[in-house]
C-alpha positions in Angstrom: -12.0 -3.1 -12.7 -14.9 -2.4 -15.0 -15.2 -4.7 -18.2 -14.1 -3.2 -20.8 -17.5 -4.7 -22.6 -20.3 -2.7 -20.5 -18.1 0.3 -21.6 -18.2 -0.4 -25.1 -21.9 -1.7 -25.5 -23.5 0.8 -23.1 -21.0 4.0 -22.4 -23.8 6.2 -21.4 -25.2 3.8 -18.7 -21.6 3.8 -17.0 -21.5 7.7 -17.4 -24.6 7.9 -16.1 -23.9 5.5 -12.9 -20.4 7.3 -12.6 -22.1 10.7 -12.4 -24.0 9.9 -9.5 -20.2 9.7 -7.7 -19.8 12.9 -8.1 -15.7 12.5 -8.7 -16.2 13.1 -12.2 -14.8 10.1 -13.1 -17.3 9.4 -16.1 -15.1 11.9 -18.2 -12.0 8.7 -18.5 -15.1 6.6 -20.5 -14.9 8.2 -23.8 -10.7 8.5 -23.0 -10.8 4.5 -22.4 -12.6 4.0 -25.3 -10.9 6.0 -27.5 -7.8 4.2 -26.5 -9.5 0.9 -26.6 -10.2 2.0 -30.8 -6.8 2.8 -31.3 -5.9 -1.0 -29.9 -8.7 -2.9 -32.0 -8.2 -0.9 -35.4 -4.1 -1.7 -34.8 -4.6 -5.3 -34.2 -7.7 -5.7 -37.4 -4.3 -3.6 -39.3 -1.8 -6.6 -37.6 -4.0 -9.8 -38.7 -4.4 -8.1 -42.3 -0.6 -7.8 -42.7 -0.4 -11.3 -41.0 -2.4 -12.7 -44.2 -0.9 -10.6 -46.8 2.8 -12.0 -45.3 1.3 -15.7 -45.5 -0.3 -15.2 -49.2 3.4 -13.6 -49.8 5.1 -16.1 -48.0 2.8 -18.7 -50.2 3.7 -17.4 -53.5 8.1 -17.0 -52.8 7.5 -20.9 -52.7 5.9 -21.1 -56.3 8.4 -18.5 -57.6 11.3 -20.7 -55.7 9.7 -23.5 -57.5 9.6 -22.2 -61.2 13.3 -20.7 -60.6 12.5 -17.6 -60.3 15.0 -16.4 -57.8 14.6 -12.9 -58.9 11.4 -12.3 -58.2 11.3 -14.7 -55.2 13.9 -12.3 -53.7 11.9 -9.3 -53.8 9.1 -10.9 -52.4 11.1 -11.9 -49.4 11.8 -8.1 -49.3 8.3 -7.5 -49.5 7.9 -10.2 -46.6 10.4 -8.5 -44.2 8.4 -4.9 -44.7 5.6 -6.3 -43.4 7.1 -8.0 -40.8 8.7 -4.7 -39.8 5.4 -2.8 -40.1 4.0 -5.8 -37.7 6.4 -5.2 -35.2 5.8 -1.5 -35.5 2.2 -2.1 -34.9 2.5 -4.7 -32.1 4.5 -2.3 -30.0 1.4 0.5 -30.5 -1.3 -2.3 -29.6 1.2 -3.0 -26.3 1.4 0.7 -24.9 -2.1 1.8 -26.0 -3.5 -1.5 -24.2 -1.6 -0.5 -21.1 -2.7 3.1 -21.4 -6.2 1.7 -22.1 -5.8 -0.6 -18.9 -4.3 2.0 -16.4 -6.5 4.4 -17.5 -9.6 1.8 -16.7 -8.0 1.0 -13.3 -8.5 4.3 -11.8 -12.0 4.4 -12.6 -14.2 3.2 -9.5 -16.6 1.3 -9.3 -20.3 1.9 -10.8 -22.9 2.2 -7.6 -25.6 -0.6 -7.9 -29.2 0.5 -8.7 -30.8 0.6 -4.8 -27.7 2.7 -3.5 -29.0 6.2 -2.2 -28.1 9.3 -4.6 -25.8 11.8 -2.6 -23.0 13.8 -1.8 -21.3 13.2 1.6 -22.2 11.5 4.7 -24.8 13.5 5.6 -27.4 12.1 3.0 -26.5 8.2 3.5 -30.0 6.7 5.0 -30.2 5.0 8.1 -31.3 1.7 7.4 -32.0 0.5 11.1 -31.1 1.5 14.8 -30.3 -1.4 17.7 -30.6 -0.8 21.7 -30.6 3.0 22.7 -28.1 5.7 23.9 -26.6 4.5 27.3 -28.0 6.5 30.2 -25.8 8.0 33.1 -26.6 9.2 36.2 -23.0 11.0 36.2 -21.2 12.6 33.6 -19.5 9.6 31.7 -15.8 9.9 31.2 -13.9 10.3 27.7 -11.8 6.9 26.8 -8.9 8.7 26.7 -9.7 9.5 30.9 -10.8 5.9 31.4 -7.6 4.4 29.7 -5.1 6.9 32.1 -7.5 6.1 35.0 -7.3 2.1 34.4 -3.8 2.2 33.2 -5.3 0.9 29.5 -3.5 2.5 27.0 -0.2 4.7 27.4 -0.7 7.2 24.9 2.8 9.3 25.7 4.6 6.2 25.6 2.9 5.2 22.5 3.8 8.4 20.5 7.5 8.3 22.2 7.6 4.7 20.5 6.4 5.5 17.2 4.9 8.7 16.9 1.5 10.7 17.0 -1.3 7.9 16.1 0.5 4.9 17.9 -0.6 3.1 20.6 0.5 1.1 23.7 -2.0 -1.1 25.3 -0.8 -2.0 28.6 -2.3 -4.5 31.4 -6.0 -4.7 31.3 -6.0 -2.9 28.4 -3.7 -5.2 26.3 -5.7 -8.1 27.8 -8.9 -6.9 27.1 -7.7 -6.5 22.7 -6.8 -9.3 23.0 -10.1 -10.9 24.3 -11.9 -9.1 21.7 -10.1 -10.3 18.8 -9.9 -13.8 19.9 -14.6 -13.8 21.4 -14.1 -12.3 17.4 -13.2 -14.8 15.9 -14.9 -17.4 17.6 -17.9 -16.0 17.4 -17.5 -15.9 13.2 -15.8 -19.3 13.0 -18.1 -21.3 15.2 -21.2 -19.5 14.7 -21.0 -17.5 11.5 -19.6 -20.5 8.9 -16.0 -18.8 8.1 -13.1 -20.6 8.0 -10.4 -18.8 9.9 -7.1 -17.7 8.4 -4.2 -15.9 9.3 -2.5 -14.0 6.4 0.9 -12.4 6.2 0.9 -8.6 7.4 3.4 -7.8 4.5 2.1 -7.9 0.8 2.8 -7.7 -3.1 1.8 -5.2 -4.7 -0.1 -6.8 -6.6 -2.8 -7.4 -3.9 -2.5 -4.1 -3.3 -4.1 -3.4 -6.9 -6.0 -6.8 -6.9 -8.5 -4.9 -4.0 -8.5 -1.7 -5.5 -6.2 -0.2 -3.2 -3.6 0.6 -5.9 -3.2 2.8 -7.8 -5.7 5.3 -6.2 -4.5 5.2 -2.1 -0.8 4.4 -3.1 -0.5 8.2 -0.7 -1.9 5.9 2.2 0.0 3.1 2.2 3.4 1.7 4.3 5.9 0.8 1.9 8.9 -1.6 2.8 12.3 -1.6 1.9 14.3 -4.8 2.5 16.9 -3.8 4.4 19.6 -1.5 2.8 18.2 -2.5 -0.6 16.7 0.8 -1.9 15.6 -0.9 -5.3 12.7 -3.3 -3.0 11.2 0.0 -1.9 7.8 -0.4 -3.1 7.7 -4.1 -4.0 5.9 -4.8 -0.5 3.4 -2.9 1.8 2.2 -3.4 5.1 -1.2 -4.2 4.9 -3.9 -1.8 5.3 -6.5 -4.5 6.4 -7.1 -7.8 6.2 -8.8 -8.0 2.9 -5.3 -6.9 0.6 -4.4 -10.5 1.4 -7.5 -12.5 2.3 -9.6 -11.3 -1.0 -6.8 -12.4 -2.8 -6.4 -15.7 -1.3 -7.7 -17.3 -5.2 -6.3 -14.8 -7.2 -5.7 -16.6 -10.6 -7.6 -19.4 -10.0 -10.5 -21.0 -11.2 -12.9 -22.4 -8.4 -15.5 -24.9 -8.9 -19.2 -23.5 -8.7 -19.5 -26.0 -5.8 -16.7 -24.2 -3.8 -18.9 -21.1 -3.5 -19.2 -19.4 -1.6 -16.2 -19.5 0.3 -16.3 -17.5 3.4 -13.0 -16.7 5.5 -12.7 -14.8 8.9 -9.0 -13.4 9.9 -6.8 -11.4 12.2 -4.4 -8.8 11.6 -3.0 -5.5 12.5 -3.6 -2.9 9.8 -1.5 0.5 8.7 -2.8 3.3 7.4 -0.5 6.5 6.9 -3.6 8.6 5.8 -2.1 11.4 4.6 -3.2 14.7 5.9 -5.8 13.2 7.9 -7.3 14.7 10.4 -7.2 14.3 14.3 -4.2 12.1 14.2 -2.2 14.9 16.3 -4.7 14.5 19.2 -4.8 12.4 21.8 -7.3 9.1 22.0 -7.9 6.1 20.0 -10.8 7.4 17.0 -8.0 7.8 14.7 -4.4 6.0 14.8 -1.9 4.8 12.0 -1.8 1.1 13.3 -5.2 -0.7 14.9 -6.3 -4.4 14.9 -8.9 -5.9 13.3 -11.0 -9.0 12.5 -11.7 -9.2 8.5 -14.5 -10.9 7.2 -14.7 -12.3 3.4 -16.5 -13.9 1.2 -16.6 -15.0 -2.4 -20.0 -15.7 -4.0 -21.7 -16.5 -7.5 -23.2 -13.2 -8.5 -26.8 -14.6 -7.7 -25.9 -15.0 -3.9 -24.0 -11.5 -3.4 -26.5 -9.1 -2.1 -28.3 -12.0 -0.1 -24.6 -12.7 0.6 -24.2 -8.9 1.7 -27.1 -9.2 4.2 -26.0 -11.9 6.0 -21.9 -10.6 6.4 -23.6 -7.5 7.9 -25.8 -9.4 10.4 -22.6 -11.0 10.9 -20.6 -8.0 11.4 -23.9 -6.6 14.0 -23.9 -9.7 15.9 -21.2 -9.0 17.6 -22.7 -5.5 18.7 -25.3 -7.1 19.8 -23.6 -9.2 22.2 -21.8 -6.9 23.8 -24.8 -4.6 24.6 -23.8 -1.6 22.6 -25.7 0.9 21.0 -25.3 1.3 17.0 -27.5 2.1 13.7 -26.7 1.1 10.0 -26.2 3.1 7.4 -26.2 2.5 3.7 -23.5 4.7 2.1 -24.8 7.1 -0.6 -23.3 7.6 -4.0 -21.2 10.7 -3.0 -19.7 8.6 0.1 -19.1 4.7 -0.7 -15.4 3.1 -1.4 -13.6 3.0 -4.3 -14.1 -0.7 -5.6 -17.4 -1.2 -4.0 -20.8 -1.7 -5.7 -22.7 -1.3 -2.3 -21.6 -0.3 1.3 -23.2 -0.4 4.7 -21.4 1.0 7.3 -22.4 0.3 11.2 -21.7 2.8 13.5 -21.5 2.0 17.4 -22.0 4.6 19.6 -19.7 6.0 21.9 -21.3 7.8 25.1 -17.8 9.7 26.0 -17.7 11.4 22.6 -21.1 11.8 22.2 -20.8 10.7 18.6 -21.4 7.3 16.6 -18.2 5.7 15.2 -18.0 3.1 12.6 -16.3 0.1 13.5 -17.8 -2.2 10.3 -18.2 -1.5 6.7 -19.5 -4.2 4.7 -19.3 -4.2 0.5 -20.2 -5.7 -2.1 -17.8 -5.4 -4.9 -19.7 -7.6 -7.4 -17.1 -8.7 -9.8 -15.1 -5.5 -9.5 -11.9 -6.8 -8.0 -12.3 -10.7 -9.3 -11.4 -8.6 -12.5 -8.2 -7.1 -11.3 -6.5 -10.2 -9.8 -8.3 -12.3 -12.8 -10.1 -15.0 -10.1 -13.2 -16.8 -11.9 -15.5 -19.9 -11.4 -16.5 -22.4 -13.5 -20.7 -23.0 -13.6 -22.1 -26.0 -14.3 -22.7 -25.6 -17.7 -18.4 -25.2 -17.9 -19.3 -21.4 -18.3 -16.1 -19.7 -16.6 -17.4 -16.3 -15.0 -16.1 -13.5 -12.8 -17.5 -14.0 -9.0 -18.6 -11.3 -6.7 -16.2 -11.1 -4.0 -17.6 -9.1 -0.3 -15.3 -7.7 2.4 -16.5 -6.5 5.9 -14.7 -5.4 9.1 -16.0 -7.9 11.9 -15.3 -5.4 13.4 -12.6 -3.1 13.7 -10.7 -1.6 16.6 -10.5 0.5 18.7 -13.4 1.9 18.0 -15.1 -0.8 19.1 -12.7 -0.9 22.5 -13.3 2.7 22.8 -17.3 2.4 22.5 -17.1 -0.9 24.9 -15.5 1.1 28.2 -17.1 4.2 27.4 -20.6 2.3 27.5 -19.8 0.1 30.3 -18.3 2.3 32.4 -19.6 2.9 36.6 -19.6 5.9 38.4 -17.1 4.4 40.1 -14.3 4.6 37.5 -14.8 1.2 36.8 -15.6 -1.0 33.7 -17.9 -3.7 33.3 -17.6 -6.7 31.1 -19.8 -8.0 29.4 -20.5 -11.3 30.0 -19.8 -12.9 26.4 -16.3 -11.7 27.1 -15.8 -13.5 30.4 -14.4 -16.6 29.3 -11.6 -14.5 27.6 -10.9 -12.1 30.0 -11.3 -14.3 32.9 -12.8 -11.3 34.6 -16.3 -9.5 34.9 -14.9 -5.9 35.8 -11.6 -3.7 35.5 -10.9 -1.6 38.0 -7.8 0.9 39.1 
């Protein structure tokens, strides 16, 4: 979350940066603050009484002393007034603090200085274009033709399983997920620097809130319920990517300035209910409630993160790269960008069979954002202890990136070429019928 400092020294400066959102979120500043006056003028109220019942509490014991029980006795009466006007007071400074807090957690994050001003996706800047368009000399097929030609994905099957925006991978097709997650993380643990990790799929709410997910996309997340137990609904969620868990590795702790930055690289499914979301009642891959992914995060002193930023998105476009695809960056506008994040590029690979680009990475920065929420810090040199920025990016996702590999790849033969990186994994250099 925001600290509740910038707010109170420079209010118009987070209006202002809020604005440019467009969500009208800078309207909650003056509501925090005004909550956040209630709190402070309660507890200067609280430490007043708290003196007044120790000078009190000071003079019973001279009146005890000269035997004056009498007037020692209304004293004590005086005592246990303030006391109950303490107690009155404490339990004000409690519920306007969490009022102040909730309140303060639904406010995003403010967009850092060189992020584009906008509304939507159609004014973020591309930043860079790799490779060009794939070129057919036949009308390239749709993934959803390829999978059913190639016996890839089973989409009936898929929805009979689970319903609309499931999937069933089957024979080359499960093989070939599987040898993109695994060339995945290779590639980022042998060649990038992360150290691999492979988190639970089900998690606390608490990460849920610690990543900014909570309380703002609580509509798009899998709650579990242990069993008949209807009183665990809600105390657990499937994860919706990597980073719920991963980000919040160190939550709580206090690492050593020599730790940083710690960079770690995992696996996991991820489930997304997306309410009301379009295109999940058609056919294909773009869109689907449960896909895999390969998470990339890092935590950094705030004088590495946007150098820290660059290199997790050559990171992220590395793997692009190798597999000869097509794909531009973009640098999400104002209007556009995530929730917790300070800065967003998102790379978008493109997919010859749906004539369109489709993002398979989106790399942050969150800047100290969600350190704040799950309270993780480091400890400078000078003993200073200070909130870290923490960075999340898809390395990539699928199966955007599956859909945008056979679709690219494909021969006029019905066919799909490998690339060669992926060789080793799929111990073979084509799929065919």
């Amino acid at each position: 979350m925001l600290d509740i400092k910038l707010l109170r020294e420079k209010p118009d400066f987070v209006k202002e940066r809020l604005a440019t959102r467009l969500a009208g979120d800078e309207v909650k500043v003056s509501e925090v603050l005004a909550f956040d006056d209630r709190r402070r003028t309660a507890l200067a109220e609280v430490e007043q009484l708290k003196a007044k019942r120790n000078a009190v509490s000071k003079e019973i014991g001279a009146l005890m002393g000269q035997k004056k029980l009498a007037e020692a006795e209304a004293k004590k009466a005086e005592t246990r007034d303030i006391g109950d006007r303490i107690a009155a007071l404490d339990k004000t400074v409690a519920e306007v603090e969490a009022a102040r807090d909730a309140l303060l957690a639904s406010i995003p994050n403010i967009p850092h200085a060189s992020v584009a001003l906008g509304k939507d996706a159609a004014d973020n800047p591309e930043i860079r274009v790799y490779g060009a368009k794939a070129d057919f000399a036949f009308k390239p097929l749709s993934h959803v033709e390829l999978c059913e030609k190639l016996k890839l994905v089973d989409f009936a099957r898929g929805t009979k399983l689970s319903g609309s925006g499931f999937l069933l991978y089957t024979g080359w097709g499960a093989r070939l997920e599987r040898a993109l997650i695994n060339f995945l993380l290779d590639l980022h643990t042998t060649e990038h620097g992360y150290r691999e990790v492979a988190p639970p799929y089900i998690v606390g709410e608490h990460c849920m809130y610690g990543v900014g997910q909570f309380p703002k996309f609580k509509d798009q997340a899998y709650a579990v319920q242990e069993g008949l137990d209807a009183s665990t609904m809600g105390k657990l969620y499937l994860l919706p990517t990597a980073e719920a868990p991963v980000a919040n590795i160190h939550r709580e702790e206090i690492l050593g300035a020599a730790q940083l930055p710690v960079c770690y690289v995992a696996y996991s499914p991820c489930f997304r209910a997306e309410a009301g979301a379009a295109g999940l009642g058609t056919r294909g891959m773009i869109r689907v409630h449960q896909f895999d992914k390969v998470e990339l995060i890092k935590v950094t002193t705030p004088e590495t993160g946007y150098d820290e930023l660059e290199k997790l998105v050559g990171n992220a476009e590395k793997v692009l790269q190798l597999l000869g695809l097509h794909y531009r960056v973009i640098n999400l506008c104002t209007g556009d960008m995530g929730f917790a994040s300070a800065k967003t590029y998102d790379i978008e690979v493109w997919a010859p069979g749906q004539g369109s680009y489709l993002e398979v990475s989106s790399c942050s920065n969150c800047e100290d954002y969600q350190a704040r929420r799950m309270n993780l810090r480091y400890k400078t040199e000078t003993g200073e202890n200070r909130f870290p920025h923490i960075l999340n990016g898809s390395g990539t996702a699928l199966a955007r990136l599956f859909v945008a590999l056979i679709e690219t790849h494909q021969q006029a033969d019905g066919s799909v070429l490998i690339p060669e990186p992926l060789h080793p994994y799929l111990r073979a250099e084509r799929i065919t019928a």
